[in-house]
C-alpha positions as CSV (number, residue, x, y, z in Angstrom):
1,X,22.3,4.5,2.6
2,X,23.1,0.8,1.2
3,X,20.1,-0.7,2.5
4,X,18.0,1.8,-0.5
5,X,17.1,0.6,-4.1
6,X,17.8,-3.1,-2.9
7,X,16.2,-6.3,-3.1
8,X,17.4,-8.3,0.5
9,X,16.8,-12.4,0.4
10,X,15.4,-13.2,3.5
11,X,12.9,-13.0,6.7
12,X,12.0,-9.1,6.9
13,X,11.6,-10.0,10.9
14,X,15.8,-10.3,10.5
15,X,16.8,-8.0,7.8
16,X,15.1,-5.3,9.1
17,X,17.1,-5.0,12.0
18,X,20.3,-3.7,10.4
19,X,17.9,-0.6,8.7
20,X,18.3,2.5,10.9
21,X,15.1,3.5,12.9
22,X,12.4,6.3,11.7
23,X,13.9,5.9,8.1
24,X,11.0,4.6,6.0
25,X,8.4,7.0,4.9
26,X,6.0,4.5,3.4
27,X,5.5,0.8,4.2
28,X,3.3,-0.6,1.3
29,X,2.7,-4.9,1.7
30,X,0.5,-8.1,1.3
31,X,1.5,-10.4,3.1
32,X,1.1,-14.3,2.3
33,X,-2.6,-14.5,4.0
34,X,-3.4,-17.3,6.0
35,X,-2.9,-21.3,4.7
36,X,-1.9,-19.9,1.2
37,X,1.2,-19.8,-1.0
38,X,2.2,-23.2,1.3
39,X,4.3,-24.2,-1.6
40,X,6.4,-20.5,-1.5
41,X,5.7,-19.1,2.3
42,X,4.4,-22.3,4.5
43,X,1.1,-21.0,4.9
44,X,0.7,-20.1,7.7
45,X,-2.1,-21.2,10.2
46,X,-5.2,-18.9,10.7
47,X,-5.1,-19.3,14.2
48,X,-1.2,-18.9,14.5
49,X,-1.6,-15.8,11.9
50,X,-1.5,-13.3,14.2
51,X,1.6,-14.1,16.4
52,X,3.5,-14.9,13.6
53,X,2.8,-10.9,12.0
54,X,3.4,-9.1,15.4
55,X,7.2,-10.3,15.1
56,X,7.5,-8.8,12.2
57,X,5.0,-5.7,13.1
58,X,7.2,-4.2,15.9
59,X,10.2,-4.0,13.2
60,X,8.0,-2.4,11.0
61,X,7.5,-0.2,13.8
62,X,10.7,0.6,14.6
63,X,12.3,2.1,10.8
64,X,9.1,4.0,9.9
65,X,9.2,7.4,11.0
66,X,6.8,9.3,13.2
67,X,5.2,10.7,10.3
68,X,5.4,7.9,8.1
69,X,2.2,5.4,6.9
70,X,1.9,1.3,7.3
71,X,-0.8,-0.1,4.2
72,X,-1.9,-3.2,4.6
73,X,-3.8,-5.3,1.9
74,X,-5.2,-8.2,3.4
75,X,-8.0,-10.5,3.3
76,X,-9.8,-13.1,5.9
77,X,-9.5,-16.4,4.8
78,X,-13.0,-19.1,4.8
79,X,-12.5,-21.2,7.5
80,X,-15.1,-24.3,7.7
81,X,-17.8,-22.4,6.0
82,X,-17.0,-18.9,7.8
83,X,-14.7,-15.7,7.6
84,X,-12.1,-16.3,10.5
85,X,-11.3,-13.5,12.3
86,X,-7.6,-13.6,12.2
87,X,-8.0,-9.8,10.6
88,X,-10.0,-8.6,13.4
89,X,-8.0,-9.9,15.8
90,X,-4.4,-8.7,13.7
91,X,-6.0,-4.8,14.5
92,X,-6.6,-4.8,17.8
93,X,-3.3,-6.5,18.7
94,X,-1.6,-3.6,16.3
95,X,-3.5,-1.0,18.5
96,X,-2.5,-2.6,21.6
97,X,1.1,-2.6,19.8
98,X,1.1,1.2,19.4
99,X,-1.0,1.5,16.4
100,X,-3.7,3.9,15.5
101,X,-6.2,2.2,13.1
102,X,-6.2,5.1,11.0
103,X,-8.5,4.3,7.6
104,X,-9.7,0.9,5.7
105,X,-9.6,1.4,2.0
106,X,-11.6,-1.0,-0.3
107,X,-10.0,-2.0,-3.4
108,X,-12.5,-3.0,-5.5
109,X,-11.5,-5.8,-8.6
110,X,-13.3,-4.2,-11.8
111,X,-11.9,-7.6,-13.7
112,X,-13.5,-10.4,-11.6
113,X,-14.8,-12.9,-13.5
114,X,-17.8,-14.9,-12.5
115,X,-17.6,-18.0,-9.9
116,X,-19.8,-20.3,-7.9
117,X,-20.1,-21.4,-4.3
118,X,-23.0,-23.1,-2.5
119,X,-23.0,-20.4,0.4
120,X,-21.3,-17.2,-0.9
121,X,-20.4,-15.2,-4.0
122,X,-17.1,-14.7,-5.3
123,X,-14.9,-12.2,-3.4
124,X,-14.3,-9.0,-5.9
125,X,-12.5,-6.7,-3.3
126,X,-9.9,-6.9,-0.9
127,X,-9.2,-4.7,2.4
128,X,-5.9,-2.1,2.4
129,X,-5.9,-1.3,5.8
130,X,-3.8,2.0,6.8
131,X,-1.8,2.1,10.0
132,X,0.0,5.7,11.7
133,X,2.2,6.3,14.5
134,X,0.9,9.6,15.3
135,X,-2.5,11.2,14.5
136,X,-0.2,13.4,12.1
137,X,1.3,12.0,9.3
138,X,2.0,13.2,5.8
139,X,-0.9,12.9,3.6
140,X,-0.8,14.4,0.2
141,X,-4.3,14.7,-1.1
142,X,-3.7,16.4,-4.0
143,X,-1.4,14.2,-5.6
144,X,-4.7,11.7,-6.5
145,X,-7.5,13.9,-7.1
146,X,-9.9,12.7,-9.5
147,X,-12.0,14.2,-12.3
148,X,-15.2,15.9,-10.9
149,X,-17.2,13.8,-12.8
150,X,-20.7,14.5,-15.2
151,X,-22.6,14.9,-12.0
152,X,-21.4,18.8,-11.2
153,X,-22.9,19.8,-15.0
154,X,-26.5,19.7,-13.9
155,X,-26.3,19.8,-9.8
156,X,-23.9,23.0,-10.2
157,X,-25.6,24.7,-13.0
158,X,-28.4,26.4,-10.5
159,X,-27.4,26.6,-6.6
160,X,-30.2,27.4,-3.9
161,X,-29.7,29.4,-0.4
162,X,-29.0,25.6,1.0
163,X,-26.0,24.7,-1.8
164,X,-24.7,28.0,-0.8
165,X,-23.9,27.4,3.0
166,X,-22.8,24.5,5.1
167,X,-26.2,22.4,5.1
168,X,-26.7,20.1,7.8
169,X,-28.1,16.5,7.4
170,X,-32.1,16.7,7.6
171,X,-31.7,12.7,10.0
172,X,-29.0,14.2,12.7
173,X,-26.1,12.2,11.5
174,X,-23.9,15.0,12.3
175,X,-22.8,15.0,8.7
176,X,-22.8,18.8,6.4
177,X,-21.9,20.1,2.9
178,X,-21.5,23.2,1.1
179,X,-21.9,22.4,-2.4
180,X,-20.7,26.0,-3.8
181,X,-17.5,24.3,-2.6
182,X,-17.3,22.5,-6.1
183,X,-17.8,25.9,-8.3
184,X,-14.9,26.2,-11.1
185,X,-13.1,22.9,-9.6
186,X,-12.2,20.3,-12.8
187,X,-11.1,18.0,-9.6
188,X,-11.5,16.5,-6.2
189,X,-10.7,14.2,-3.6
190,X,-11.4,10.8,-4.1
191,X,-13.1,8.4,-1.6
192,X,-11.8,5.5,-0.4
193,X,-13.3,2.8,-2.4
194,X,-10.3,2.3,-5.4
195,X,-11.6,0.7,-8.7
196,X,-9.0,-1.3,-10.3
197,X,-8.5,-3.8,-12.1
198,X,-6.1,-6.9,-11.0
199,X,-3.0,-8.1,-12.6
200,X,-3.5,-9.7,-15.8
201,X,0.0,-10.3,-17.2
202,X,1.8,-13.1,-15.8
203,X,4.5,-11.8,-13.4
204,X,5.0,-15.6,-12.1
205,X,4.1,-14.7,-9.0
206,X,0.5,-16.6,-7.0
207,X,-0.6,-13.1,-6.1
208,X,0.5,-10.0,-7.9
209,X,-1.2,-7.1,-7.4
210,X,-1.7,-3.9,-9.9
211,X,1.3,-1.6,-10.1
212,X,-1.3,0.8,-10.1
213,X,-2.3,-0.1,-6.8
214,X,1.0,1.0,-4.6
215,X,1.7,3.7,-7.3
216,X,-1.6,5.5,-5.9
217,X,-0.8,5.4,-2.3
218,X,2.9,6.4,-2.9
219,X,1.5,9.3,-4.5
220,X,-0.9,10.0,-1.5
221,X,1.5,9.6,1.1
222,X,5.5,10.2,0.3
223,X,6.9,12.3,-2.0
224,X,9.9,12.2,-4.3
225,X,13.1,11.4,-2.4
226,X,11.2,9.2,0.3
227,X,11.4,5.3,1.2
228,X,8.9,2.9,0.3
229,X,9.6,-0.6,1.9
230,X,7.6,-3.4,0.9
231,X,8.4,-6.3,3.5
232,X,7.1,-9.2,1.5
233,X,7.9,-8.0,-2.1
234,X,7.3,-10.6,-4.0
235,X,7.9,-10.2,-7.7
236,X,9.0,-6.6,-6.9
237,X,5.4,-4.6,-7.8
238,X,5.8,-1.9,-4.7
239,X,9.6,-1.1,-5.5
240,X,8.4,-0.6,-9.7
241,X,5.8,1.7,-8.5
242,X,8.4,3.7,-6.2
243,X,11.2,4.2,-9.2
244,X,8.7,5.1,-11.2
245,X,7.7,8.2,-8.8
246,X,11.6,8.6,-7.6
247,X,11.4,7.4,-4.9
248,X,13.9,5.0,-3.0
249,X,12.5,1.6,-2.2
250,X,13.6,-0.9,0.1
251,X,12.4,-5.2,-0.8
252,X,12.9,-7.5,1.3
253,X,11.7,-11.9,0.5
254,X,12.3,-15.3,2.1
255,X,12.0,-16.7,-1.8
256,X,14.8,-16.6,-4.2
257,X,13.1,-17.1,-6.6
258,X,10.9,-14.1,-6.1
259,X,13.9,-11.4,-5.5
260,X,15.9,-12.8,-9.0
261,X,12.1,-12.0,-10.2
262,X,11.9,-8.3,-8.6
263,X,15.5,-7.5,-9.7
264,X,14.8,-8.4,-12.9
265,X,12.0,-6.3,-13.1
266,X,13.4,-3.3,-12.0
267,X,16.8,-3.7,-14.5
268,X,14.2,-4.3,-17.3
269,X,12.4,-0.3,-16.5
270,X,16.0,0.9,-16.8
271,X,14.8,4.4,-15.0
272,X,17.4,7.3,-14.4
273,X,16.1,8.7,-10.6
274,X,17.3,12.1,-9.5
275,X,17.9,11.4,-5.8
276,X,20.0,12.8,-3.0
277,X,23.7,12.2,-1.7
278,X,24.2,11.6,2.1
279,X,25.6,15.5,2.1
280,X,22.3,16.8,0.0
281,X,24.2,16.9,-2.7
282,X,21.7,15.9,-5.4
283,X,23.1,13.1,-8.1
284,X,21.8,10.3,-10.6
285,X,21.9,7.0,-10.5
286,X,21.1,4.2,-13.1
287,X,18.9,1.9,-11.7
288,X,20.0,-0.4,-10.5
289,X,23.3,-0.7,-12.4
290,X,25.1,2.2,-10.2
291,X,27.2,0.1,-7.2
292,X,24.6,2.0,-5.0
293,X,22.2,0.5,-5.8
294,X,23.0,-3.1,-6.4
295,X,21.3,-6.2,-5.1
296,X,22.2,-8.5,-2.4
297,X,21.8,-12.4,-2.7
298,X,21.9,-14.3,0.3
């Protein structure tokens, strides 16, 4: 259990191989995208994107567990005037890997500010693309229910024979609700559009996501006790949002720089996590002063 609550300097392709197989519950990342962060990662080439993230893939493959979850956030880069298709093409070579494309989640930017380009607006959401081993993975849907909203006040108050029953779509779409479902419930599943705002503070980081955003799907997919890797940490955002939930996390980044900046992070939220001993035996540690738990420099 060494390789938990640490921060590893290095390529995620390397370290990765000394973590035991089926032992990470959640993989949570975003990767440097393509011919960006040249000054931190080498920016790597759209065309050469794809070969260069299938190394890394079939490790990522290897320690998550059967019913563990891969989230990708990710975003095609403009290329001459067009989207290139380095995404597209990074999917189909993960389901040839192995891979079932499982869901695309939307994470919409409520904070974008206004921009202008001569053929296309500003981007205000990026893609968080979910990957499975298995068709059967854990999934805990409760865990980020939402309020029901003003909408059930008035379209609950009087139900007709059709609200009552499963009512099929009047254009065949195959699609059916029952909208007695909803009686008495203050909550309910979300969709999978998430509205959030990005990272204001300055983590000095070039692309620091929301805590917000890995907190909610380690909440929808691991529970407390579980491992959350995050491959391409960064300035340590994923591994916060796991000791926050008590959960172990796992960070791994080729920049220096950027794992002094996670480590600090996570000394600064001086959290006490109940977790559990190699014989179940449950015990504390103090993150991350306990020798457990300390960091590696390379």
């Amino acid at each position: 259990m060494d390789y938990l609550n640490r921060i590893f300097l290095g390529d995620c392709e390397e370290i990765l191989k000394g973590i035991p197989e089926n032992s990470v519950d959640l993989i949570f990342t975003s990767p440097p995208y393509a011919d960006q962060r040249k000054t931190t990662y080498g920016g790597i080439k759209p065309d050469d994107y794809v070969n260069w993230f299938m190394l890394k893939a079939a490790q990522f493959q290897r320690v998550l567990k059967p019913t563990g979850t891969f989230v990708l956030n990710i975003k095609e880069r403009v290329v001459e005037g067009e989207r290139h298709t380095y995404v597209i093409q990074l999917i189909l070579k993960m389901r040839e890997a192995g891979w079932l494309w499982t869901e695309e989640f939307i994470w919409h930017k409520k904070n974008s500010y206004p921009g202008k380009w001569p053929n296309r607006f500003r981007d205000n959401w990026e893609r968080l693309i979910q990957f499975n081993k298995q068709k059967s993975f854990n999934m805990f849907q409760e865990a980020v229910m939402v309020p029901v909203g003003d909408w059930a006040k008035d379209r609950l108050a009087s139900l007709s024979d059709t609200d009552k029953i499963r009512d099929e779509s009047r254009v065949g779409s195959g699609f059916g609700k029952n909208i007695s479902n909803w009686l008495g419930r203050d909550r309910v599943y979300p969709n999978n559009v998430i509205h959030m705002a990005t990272e204001c503070a300055n983590k000095n980081h070039s692309a620091v996501f929301p805590v917000d955003l890995p907190l909610w799907f380690t909440k929808l997919f691991t529970q407390p006790g579980d491992v959350v890797l995050d491959p391409f940490i960064g300035s340590g955002t994923t591994a916060v949002a796991a000791a926050q939930l008590g959960r172990f996390y796992i960070g791994i980044d080729t920049s220096k720089k950027y794992v002094e900046l996670s480590q600090k992070r996570l000394s600064d939220i001086q959290i006490r996590l109940p977790l559990v001993a190699e014989d179940n035996t449950p015990y504390e540690i103090n993150n991350p002063s306990n020798p457990s738990s300390a960091r590696e420099e390379k």
